[in-house]
C-alpha positions, 0 to 999 in steps of 0.5 A: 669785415663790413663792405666800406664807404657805400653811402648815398652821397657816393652814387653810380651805375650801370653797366649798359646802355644805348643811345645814338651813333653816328656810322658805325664802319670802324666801331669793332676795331674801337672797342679794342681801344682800352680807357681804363689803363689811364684810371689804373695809371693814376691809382698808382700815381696816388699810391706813390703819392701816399706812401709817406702816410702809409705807415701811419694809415689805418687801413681796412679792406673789405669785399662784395661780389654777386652770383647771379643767374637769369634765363628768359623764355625767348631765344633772343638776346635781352639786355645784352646777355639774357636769352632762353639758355640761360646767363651767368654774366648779366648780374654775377660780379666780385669787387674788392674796395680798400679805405685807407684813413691817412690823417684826421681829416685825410683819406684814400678809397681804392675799389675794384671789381672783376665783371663782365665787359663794358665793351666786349661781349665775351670777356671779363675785365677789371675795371677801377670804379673807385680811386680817389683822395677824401678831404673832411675839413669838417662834419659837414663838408667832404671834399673828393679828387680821383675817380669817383661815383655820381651822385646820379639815381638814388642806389648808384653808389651802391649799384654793384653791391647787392646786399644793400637793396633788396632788388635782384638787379635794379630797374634796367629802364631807369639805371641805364640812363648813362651807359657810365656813372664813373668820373675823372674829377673833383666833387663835393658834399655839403650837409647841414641840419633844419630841425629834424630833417638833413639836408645834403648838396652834392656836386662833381665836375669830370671826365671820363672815357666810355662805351655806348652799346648798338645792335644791327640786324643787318650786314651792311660791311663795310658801311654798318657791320651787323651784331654787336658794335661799342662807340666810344665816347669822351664825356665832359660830365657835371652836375647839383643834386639836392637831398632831403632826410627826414627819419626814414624818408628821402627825396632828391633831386638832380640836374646833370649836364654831360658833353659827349664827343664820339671818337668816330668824330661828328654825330648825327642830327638829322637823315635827310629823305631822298625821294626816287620817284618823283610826286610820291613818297616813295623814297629812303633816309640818307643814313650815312655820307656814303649813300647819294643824297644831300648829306647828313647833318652832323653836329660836333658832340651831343649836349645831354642833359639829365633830371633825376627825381628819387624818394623813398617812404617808410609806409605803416606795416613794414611798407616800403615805397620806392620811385625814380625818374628820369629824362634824358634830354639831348639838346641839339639832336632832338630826332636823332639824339638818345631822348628819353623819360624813364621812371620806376615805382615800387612797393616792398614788405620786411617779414622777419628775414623776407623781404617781398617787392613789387614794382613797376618800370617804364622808358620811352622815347620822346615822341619826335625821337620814337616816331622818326626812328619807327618811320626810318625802320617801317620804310621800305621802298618796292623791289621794282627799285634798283637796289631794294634789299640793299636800301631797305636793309640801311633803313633797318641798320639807321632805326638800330643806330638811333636806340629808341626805347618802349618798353615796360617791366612788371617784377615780383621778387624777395630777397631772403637775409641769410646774415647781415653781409648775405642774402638771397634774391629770386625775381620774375620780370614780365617785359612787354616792348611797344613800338622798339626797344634797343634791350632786345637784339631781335633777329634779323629781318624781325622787330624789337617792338611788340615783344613780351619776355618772361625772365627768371633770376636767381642771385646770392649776393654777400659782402666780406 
């Protein structure tokens, strides 16, 4: 059967990503705190609510999975999973999707899959990416409540499903923008005609619960654990896109706005810098309330705002040519705050059943956010201080927490269609960081920054 409701006007993402935390004393025993009961509490609602319809509902089911295979040639931890030893759980996933037509105008989607965790490192888990109730008053307007995808980059909605692009695994730089694309809430799509162009306005407005990712290098227990950590956040999350379809062309546009709220409370906006000796600069940043020094300052929530910009050009001979940007821009939290711009272009060439791809990929920190977080990492006072290993060591663990990012991609891959619901995909990725990036979990007392990582992927990617 063929793979259900995957369309551009659905749109969502990633599975990880890495912004700024406040103190991260108590994160592991958050990230045992389990959000997702709630979305399958209210699947069941919905199911209960339907069960009138049922015995009229027309309903298909269909199903996608990923089995991928990555290894790099550096014996750190690359996007949460890649080292030299090799990773199943970086891109191997298995999904199944339900779409039930309840009336003319009425219909039900339900999708599941089984992958690797949003907020444990060693564990798999269900999660219910789609579960929402469909109104299609008419050709042009589509109405949506429940559990939904956004409309955020231009292959989210179909992120998880691997046969409709020819990618081995997205452009991590750019799809990494949120650590979630998933929502609570209502949306809409409105789409009409100007001569031989499409044009469609999408719209959401929702919340959800998610987990944001941080690796220490340092042992600082209790004040900051070393490893691993998850955050979890509650985000207020809403947002425009506009899209423009003229035969094969697409552009699109989109603004995004996202209130995220820590669950350990108040989030950093700035450290303050405690001088020890007096007359020089010799000195740390107050990273946490328990350190002596004036204070932190704290806002209540970062205010995060999204652009997103996507074409894709049908070129002469085959070609393909594909590019996405993206800025993340925190409002009132510009030194401290997850800032970003990140962007990605490539070019792709269909022979027969091949498909070879090129592309370039980028993300960097806004200047003030990664010239603070490479000053806070460089800073070091002498071992005369009383203390120096332990200050040093919390200047190490505030650069980790703010999650600055440098880095750029180049990969060259093909994917290989074994049937029209299969295909294989290799790909080689050279990844050259600047001056920190909080992909890489570098060992401790070492750097992020001035990296180069080599990795090898081998996926078979099918719908059923």
């Amino acid at each position: 059967m063929k793979i259900l409701a995957i369309s551009r006007n659905d749109e969502p993402a990633v599975s990880s990503a890495t912004g700024c935390a406040p103190s991260l004393a108590s994160a592991r025993a958050n990230r045992d705190s389990h959000p997702r009961a709630s979305h399958w509490l209210a699947s069941l609602i919905a199911l209960t609510l339907i069960v009138p319809f049922a015995a009229r509902a027309e309903v298909r089911i269909s199903g996608f999975g990923t089995l991928g295979a990555a290894v790099s040639d550096q014996d750190f931890i690359y996007q949460r999973f890649i080292d030299d030893g090799g990773t199943l759980n970086r891109d191997s996933l298995i999904g199944l999707q339900l779409d039930a037509q309840l009336a003319d105008a009425w219909g039900l989607t339900l999708q599941a899959k089984a992958a690797p965790s949003t907020h444990d490192e060693n564990a798999w888990e269900p999660t219910l990416s789609w579960a929402f109730l469909s109104w299609r008053p008419d050709n042009d307007l589509l109405l949506r409540a429940g559990r939904l995808r956004l409309p955020l980059m231009l292959y989210s909605a179909n992120s998880d499903v691997g046969v409709t692009f020819e990618f081995a695994r997205l452009p991590t730089e750019v799809y990494s923008l949120l650590p979630t694309t998933d929502v609570n809430g209502l949306s809409f799509a409105r789409t009409w005609l100007d001569d031989s162009r499409e044009w469609t306005l999408e719209g959401y407005l929702g919340t959800t619960q998610t987990y944001w990712r941080y690796y220490l290098r340092d042992n600082m227990e209790p004040l900051f654990p070393a490893g691993v950590s998850f955050l979890g956040y509650d985000f207020v999350m809403g947002g425009l896109t506009l899209s423009r379809r003229e035969r094969e062309n697409l552009w699109r546009i989109g603004l995004h706005r996202t209130d995220a709220e820590a669950d350990q409370g108040p989030v950093p906006r700035k450290f303050p810098f405690v001088t020890l000796v007096p007359g020089t600069d010799i000195g740390y940043y107050q990273v946490a309330d328990a350190m002596p020094g004036p204070g932190v300052s704290f806002v209540d929530k970062y205010v995060i705002y999204v652009l997103t910009l996507g074409m894709e050009m049908a070129l002469p001979w085959d070609i393909q040519l594909i590019g996405e940007y993206g800025q993340r821009r925190v409002d009132n939290a510009a030194i401290t705050g997850p800032n970003t711009h990140a962007a990605y272009l490539s070019l792709l060439k269909r022979i027969g059943c091949w498909t070879p791809y090129v592309y370039w990929a980028g993300i960097r920190s806004r200047p003030p956010a990664l010239n603070f977080g490479d000053a806070l990492n460089r800073n070091r006072v002498p071992d005369v201080i009383p203390g120096a290993a332990a200050i040093n060591a919390t200047q190490r663990a505030g650069a980790d927490m703010l999650g600055p990012f440098d880095q750029q991609s180049w990969a060259i891959g093909t994917s290989y269609s074994l049937s029209p619901t299969s295909k294989l995909k290799a790909e080689w990725m050279h990844t050259r960081t600047g001056v920190l990036s909080s992909f890489v979990d570098s060992p401790a007392g070492e750097d992020s920054g001035g990296r180069q990582i080599n990795v090898f992927s081998l996926s078979y990617n099918f719908t059923f």
